[in-house]
MIVO-153484 format. One record per residue: x, y, z of N, C-alpha, C, CB in turn; residue in three letters. Coordinates in steps of 0.2 Angstrom, whole numbers, padded with zeros to 4 digits, always signed. Glycine has a CB too. Layout:
// MIVO-153484
XYZXYZXYZXYZAla/...
This chain:
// MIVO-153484
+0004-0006+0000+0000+0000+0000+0004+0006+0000-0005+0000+0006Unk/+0010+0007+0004+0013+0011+0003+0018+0015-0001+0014+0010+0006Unk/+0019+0007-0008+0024+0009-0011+0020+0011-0018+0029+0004-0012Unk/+0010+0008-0017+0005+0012-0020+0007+0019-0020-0001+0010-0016Unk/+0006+0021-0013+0003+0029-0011+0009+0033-0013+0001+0030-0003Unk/+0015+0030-0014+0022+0033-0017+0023+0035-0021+0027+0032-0018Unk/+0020+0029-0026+0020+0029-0035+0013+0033-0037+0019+0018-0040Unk/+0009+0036-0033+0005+0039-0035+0007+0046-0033+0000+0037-0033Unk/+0010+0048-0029+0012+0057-0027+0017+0056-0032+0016+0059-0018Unk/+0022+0052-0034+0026+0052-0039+0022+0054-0046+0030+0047-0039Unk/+0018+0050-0048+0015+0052-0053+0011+0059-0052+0011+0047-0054Unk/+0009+0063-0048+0006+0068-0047+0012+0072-0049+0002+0068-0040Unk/+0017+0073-0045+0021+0077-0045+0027+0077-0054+0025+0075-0038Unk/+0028+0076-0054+0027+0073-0063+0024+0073-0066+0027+0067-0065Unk/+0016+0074-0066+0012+0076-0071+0009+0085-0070+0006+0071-0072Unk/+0012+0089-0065+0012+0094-0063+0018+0097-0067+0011+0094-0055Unk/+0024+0092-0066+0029+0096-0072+0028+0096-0079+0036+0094-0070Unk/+0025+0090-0081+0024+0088-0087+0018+0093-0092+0021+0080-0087Unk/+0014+0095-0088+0010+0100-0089+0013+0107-0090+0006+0100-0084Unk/+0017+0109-0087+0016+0116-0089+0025+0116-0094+0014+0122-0082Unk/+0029+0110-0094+0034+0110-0100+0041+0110-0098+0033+0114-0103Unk/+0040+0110-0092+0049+0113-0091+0048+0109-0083+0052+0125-0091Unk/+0056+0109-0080+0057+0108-0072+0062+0114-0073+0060+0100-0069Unk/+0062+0113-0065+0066+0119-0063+0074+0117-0063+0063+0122-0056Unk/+0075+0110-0065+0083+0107-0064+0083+0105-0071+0084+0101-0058Unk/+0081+0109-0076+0080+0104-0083+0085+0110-0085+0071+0102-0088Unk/+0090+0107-0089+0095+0112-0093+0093+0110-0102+0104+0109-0091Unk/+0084+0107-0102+0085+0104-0110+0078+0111-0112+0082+0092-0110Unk/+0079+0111-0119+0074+0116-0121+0066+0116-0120+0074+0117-0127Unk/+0064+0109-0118+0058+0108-0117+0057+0100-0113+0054+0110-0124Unk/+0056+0103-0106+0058+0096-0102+0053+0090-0105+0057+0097-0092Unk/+0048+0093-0109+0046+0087-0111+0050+0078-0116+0042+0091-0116Unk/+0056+0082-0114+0061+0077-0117+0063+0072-0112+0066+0080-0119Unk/+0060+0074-0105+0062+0070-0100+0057+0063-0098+0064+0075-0093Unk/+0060+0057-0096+0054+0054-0096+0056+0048-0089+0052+0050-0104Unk/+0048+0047-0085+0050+0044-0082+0054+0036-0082+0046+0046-0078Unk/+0058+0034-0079+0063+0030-0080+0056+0021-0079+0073+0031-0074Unk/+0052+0024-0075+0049+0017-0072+0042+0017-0077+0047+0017-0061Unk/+0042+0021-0081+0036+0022-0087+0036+0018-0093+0035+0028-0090Unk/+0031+0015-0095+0034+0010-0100+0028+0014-0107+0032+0000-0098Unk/+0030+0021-0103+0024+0025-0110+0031+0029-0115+0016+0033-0106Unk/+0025+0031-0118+0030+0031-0126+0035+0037-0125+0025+0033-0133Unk/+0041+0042-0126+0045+0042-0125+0044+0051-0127+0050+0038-0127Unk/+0044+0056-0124+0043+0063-0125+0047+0067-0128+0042+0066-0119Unk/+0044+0069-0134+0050+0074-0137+0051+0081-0138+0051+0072-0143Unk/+0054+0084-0140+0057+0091-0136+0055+0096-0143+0067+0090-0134Unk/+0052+0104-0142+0051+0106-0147+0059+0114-0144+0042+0107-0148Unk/+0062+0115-0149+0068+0122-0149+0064+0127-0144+0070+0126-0157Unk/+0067+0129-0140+0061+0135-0137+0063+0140-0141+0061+0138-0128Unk/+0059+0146-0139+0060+0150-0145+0057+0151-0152+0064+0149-0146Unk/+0060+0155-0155+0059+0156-0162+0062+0150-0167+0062+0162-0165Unk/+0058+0146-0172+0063+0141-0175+0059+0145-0183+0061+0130-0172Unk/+0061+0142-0187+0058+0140-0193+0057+0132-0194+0061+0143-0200Unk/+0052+0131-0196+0050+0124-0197+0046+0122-0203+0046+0121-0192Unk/+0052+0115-0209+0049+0116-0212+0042+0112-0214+0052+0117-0216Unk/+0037+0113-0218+0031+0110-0222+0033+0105-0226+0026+0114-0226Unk/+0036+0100-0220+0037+0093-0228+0032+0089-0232+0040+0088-0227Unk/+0028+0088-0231+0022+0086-0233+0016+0088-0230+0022+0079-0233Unk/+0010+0085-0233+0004+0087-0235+0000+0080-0233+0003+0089-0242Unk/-0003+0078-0230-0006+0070-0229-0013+0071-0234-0007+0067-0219Unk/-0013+0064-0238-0020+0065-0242-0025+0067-0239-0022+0060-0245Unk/-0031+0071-0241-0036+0070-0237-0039+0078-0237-0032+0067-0230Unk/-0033+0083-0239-0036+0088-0237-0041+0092-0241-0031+0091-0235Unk/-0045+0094-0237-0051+0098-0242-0050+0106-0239-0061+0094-0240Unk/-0050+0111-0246-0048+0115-0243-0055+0120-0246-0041+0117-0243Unk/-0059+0121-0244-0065+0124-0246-0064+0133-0245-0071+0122-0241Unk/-0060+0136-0242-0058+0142-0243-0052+0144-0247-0058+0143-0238Unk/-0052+0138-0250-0046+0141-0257-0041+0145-0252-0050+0148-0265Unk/-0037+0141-0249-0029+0145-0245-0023+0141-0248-0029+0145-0235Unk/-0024+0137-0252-0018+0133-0256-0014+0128-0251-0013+0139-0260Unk/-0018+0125-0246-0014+0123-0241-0009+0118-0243-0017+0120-0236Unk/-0012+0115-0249-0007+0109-0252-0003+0112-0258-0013+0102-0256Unk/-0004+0116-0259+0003+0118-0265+0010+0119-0263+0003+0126-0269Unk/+0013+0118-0269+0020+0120-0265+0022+0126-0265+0025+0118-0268Unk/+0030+0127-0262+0031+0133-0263+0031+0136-0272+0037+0134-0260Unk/+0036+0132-0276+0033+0134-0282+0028+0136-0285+0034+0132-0285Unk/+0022+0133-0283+0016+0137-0285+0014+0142-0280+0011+0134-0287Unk/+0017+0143-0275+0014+0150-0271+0012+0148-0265+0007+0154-0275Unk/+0013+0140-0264+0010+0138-0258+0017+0137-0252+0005+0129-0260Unk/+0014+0134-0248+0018+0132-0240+0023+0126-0241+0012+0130-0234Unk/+0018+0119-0245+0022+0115-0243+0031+0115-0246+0019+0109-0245Unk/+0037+0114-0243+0041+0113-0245+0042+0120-0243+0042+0109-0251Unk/+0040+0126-0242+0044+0130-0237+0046+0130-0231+0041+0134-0236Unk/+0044+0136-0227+0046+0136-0219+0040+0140-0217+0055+0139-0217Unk/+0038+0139-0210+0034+0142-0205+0038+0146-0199+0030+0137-0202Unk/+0036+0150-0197+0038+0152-0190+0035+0148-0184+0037+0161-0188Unk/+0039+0146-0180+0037+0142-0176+0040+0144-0167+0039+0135-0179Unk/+0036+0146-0163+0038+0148-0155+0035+0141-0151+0032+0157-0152Unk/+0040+0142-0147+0039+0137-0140+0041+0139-0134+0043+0131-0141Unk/+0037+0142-0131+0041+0144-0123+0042+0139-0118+0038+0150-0118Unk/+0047+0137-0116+0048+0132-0114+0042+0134-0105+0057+0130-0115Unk/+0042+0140-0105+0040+0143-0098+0035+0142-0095+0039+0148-0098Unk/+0031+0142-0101+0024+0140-0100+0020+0134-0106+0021+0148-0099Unk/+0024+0133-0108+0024+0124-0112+0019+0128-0119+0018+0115-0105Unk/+0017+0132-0119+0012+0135-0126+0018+0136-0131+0007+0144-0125Unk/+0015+0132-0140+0018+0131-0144+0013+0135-0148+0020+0125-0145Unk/+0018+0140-0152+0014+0146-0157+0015+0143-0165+0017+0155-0155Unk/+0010+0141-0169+0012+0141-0176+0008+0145-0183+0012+0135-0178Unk/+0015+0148-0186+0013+0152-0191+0014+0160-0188+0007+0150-0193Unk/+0018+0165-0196+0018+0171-0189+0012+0175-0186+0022+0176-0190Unk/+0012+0178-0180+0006+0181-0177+0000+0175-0175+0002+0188-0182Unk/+0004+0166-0176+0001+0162-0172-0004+0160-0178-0002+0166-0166Unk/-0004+0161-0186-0008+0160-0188-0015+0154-0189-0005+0161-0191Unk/-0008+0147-0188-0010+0142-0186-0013+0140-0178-0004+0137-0188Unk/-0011+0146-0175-0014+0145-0168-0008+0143-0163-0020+0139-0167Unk/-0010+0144-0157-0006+0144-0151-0011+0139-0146-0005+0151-0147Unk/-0004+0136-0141-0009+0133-0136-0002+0127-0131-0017+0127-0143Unk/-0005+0127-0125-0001+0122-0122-0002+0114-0124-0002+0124-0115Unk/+0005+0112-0126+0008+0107-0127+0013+0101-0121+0013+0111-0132Unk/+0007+0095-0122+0011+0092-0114+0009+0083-0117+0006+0095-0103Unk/+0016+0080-0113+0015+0073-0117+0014+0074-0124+0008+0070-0114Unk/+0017+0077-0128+0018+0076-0136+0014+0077-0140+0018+0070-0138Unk/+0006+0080-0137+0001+0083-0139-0001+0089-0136-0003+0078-0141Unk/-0006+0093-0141-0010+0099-0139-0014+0101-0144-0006+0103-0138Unk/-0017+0105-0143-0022+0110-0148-0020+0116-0147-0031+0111-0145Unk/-0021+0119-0152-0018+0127-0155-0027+0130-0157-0011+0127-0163Unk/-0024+0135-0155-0033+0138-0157-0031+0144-0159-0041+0140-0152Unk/-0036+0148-0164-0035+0157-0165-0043+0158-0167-0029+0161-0172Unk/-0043+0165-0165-0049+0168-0165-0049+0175-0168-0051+0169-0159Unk/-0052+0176-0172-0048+0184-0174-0053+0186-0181-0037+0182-0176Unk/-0051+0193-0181-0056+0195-0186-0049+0196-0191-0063+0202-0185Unk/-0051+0194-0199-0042+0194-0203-0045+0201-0208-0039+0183-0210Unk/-0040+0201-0212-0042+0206-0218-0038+0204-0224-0040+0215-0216Unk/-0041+0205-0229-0036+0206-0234-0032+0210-0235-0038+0207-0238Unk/-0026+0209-0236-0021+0212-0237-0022+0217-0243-0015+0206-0236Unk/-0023+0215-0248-0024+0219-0254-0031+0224-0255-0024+0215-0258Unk/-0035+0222-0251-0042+0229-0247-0042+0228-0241-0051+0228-0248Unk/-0040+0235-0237-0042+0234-0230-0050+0235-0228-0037+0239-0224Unk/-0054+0235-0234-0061+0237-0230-0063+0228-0231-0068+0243-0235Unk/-0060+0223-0233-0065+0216-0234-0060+0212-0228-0065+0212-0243Unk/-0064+0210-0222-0063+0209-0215-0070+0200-0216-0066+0219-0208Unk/-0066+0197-0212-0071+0191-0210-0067+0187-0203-0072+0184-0218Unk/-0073+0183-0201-0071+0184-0194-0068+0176-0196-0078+0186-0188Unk/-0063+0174-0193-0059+0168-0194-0055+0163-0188-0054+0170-0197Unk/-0057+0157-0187-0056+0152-0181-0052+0148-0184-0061+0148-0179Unk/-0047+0144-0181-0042+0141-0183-0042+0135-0177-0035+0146-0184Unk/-0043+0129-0177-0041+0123-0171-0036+0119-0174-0048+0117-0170Unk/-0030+0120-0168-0024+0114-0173-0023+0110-0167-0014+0119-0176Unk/-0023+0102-0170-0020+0099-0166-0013+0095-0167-0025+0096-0163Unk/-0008+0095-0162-0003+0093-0165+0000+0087-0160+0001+0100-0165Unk/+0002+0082-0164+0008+0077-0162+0013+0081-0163+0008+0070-0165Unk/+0018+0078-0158+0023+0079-0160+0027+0071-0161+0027+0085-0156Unk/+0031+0070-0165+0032+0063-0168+0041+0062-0166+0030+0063-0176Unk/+0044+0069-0165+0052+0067-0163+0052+0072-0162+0058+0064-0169Unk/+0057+0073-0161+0062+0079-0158+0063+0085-0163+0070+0076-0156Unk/+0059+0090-0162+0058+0095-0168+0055+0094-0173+0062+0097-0171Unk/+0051+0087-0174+0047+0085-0178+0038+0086-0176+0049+0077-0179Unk/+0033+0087-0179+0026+0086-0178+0021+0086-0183+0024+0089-0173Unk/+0018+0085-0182+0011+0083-0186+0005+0090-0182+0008+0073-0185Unk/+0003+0094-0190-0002+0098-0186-0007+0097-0190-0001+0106-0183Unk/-0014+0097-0187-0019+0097-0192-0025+0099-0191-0020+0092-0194Unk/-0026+0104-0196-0027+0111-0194-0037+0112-0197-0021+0118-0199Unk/-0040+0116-0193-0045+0116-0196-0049+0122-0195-0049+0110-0195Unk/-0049+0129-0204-0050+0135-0202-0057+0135-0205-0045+0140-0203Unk/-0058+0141-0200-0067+0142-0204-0067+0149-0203-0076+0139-0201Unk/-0071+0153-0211-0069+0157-0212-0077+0160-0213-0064+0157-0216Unk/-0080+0165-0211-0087+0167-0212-0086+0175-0209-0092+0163-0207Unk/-0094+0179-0209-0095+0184-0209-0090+0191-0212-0098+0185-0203Unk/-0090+0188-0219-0087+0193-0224-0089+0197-0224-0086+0193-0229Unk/-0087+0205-0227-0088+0211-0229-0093+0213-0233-0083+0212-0231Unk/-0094+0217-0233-0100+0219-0240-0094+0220-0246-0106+0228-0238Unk/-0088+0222-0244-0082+0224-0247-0078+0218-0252-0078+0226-0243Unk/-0079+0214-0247-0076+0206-0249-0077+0205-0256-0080+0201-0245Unk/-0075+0203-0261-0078+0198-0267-0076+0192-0269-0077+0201-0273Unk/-0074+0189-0264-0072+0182-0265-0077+0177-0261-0065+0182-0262Unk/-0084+0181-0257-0087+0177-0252-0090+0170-0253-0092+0180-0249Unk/-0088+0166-0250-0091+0157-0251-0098+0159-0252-0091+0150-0245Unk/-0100+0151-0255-0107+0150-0254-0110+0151-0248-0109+0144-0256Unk/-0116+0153-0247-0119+0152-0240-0116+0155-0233-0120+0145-0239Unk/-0110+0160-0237-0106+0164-0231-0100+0161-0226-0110+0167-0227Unk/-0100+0155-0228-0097+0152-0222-0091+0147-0229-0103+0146-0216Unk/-0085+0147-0225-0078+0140-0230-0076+0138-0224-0070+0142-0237Unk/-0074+0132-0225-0070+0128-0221-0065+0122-0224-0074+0124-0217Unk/-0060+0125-0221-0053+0120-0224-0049+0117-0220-0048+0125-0229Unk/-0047+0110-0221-0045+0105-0216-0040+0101-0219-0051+0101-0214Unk/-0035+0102-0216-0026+0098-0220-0023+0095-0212-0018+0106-0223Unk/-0019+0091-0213-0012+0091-0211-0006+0092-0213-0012+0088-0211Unk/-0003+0096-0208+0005+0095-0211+0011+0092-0208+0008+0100-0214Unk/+0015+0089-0210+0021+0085-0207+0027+0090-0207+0022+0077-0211Unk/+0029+0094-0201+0034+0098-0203+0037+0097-0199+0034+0102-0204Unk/+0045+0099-0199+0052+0098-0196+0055+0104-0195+0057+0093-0201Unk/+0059+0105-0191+0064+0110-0190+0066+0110-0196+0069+0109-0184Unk/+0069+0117-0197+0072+0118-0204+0079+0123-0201+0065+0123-0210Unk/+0084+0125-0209+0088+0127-0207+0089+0134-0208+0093+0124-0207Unk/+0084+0137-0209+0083+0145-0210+0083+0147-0202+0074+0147-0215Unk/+0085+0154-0202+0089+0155-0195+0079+0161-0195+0101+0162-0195Unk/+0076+0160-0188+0071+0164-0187+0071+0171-0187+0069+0163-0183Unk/+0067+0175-0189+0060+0176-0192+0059+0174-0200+0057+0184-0191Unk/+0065+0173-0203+0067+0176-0209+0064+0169-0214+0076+0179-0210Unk/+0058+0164-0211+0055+0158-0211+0054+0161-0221+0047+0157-0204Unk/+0054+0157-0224+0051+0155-0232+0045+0154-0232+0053+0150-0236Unk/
């Protein structure tokens, strides 16, 4: 019973650090890399704290992208994949930010997975009067050490009167994954 009640403050106390990303004796970028030695679960891996670029190596089939944002092109045609993203990790408080200003969303990251969310009204960059209001849910494995899987799902509604691109019925939704890796472009200066 006692060595019950041991392996359970241990566990407690270990999933309090596993939670918010870091220890306070950890010298590694994201203690998620530490694992406990008597655990026979799967092995935690470490995202760069900080600014990284990371790149979009693939596209898993599947994706439908109803708001035409080109999630599956490459960069040669104008798209993401086989570029780079900005990618933040504070080891401080375990929240992993992707895309810049978070595009892909932000969100705390524990045990190898999380959700990223954003909320936000966007604009077109080429008219500032056409504005729609835009949700982003990402959730993310991470699969190795600077590696992860995010798969993202945005919806885009209550456009502008200005707008001329508006979907049917006022509402798009577009839903990908992408498999991306640390890259070796030095941050912000992400492709």
């Amino acid at each position: 019973m006692k060595s019950l009640m041991k392996r359970a403050l241990t566990m407690t106390l270990l999933s309090g650090v596993f939670a918010f990303g870091c220890s306070s004796s950890s010298s590694s970028d994201d203690a998620s890399t530490a694992q406990d030695a008597g655990s026979d679960g799967p092995a935690l891996f470490a995202i760069t704290a900080g600014n990284s670029c990371f790149d979009v190596v693939s596209i898993q089939p599947g994706s439908n992208d109803g708001c035409m944002l080109g999630v599956a092109d490459t960069v040669a045609n104008g798209g993401p994949v086989g570029g780079g993203l900005l990618v933040n990790y504070d080891n401080n408080t375990g929240i992993l930010t992707v895309g810049t200003d978070g595009h892909e969303g932000g969100g705390p990251i524990a045990f190898n997975m999380g959700t990223l969310t954003r909320d936000n009204t966007a604009t077109d960059p080429m008219m500032a009067t056409c504005t729609w209001h835009q949700t982003d849910t990402s959730d993310v494995t991470i699969t190795a050490t600077n590696e992860f899987d995010i798969s993202v799902t945005e919806v885009e509604n209550m456009f502008a009167t200005a707008c001329s691109f508006k979907p049917a019925g006022g509402t798009c939704t577009s839903t990908w994954t992408w498999h991306m890796k640390i890259g070796t472009e030095v941050a912000p200066a992400c492709n």
